[in-house]
C-alpha positions in Angstrom: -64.3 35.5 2.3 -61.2 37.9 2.5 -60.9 41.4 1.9 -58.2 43.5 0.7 -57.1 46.9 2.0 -57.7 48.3 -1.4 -61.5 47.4 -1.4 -62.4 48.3 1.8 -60.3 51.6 1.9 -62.3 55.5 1.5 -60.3 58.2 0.6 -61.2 59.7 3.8 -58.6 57.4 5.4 -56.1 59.9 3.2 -57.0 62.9 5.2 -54.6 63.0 8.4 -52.2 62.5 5.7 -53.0 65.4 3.2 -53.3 67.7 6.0 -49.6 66.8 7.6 -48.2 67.1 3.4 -49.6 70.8 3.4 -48.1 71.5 7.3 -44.7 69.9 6.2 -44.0 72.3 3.4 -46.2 75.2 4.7 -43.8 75.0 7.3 -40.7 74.7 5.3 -41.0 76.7 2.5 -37.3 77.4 2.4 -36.1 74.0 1.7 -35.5 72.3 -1.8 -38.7 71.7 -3.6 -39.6 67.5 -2.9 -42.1 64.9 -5.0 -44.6 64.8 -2.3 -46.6 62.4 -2.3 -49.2 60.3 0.4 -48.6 56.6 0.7 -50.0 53.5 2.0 -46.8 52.1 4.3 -47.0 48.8 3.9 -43.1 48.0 4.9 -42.6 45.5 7.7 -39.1 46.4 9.8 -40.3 50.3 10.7 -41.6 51.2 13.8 -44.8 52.7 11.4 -48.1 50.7 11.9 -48.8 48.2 9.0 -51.6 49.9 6.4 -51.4 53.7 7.8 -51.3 56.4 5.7 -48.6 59.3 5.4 -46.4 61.3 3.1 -43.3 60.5 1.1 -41.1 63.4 -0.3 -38.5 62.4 -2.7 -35.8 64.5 -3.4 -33.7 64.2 -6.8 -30.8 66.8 -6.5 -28.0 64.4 -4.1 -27.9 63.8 -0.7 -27.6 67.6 0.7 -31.2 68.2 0.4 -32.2 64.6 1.7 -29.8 65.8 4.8 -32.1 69.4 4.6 -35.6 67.6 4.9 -34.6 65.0 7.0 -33.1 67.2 9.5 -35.9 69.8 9.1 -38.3 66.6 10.0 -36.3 65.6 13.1 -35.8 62.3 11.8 -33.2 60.2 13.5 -30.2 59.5 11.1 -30.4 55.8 12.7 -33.3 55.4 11.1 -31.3 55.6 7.3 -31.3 52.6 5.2 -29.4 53.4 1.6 -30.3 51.2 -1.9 -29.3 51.0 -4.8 -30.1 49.3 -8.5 -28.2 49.7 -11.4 -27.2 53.3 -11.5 -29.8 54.4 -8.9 -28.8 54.6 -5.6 -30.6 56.6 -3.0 -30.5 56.8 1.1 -34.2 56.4 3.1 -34.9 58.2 6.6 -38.4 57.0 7.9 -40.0 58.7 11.4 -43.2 60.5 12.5 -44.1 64.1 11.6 -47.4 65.9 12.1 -48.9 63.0 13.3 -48.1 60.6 10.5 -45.4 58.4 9.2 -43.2 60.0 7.0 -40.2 58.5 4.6 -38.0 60.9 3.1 -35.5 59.7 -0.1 -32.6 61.2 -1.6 -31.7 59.8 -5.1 -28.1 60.0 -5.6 -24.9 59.2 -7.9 -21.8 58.1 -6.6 -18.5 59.8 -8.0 -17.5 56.6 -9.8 -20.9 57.0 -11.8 -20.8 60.9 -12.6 -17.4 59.9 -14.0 -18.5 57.7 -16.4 
């Protein structure tokens, strides 16, 4: 018999987590306002441990306030990976903060898109 992460999970695993979301913007109440949320990182190709649990802030308003948090984090700009999909495009930093991996996002549009 196998079991799944999901099944076997408790919410206390979520707790390290929680705690490092309230220190990140407890300690940066000055920067743009993210969509925080905690997240299973389950993405092979990090330097994050498979299954842990940390916090993801995305950040809608263009790529100065992904620079903001992600400087604010001390997360390496090597770490960057950028995406896109149809219209969407958005640029990823990933790193450690408070203890826990962290993945910051800013969602973008490119010139030739706002000029359409």
């Amino acid at each position: 018999m196998t079991t799944s992460i999901e099944n076997t999970a408790s919410a206390s695993e979520q707790i390290h987590a929680a705690a490092a979301l309230l220190a990140i913007l407890t300690a940066h109440t000055d920067l743009p306002t993210p969509t925080p949320a905690l997240h299973r990182f389950l993405e092979p190709g990090t330097d994050i441990p498979w299954g842990a649990w940390g916090v993801k802030l995305s950040l809608h308003r263009g790529l100065n306030t992904f620079e903001q948090w992600r400087e604010a984090l001390g997360l390496d700009p090597a770490t960057a990976d950028d995406g896109e999909y149809g219209t969407s495009r958005w640029l990823t930093a990933y790193g450690i903060s408070h203890g826990v991996p962290v993945e910051v996002t800013g969602f973008y549009r490119s010139d030739a898109d706002a000029e359409r």
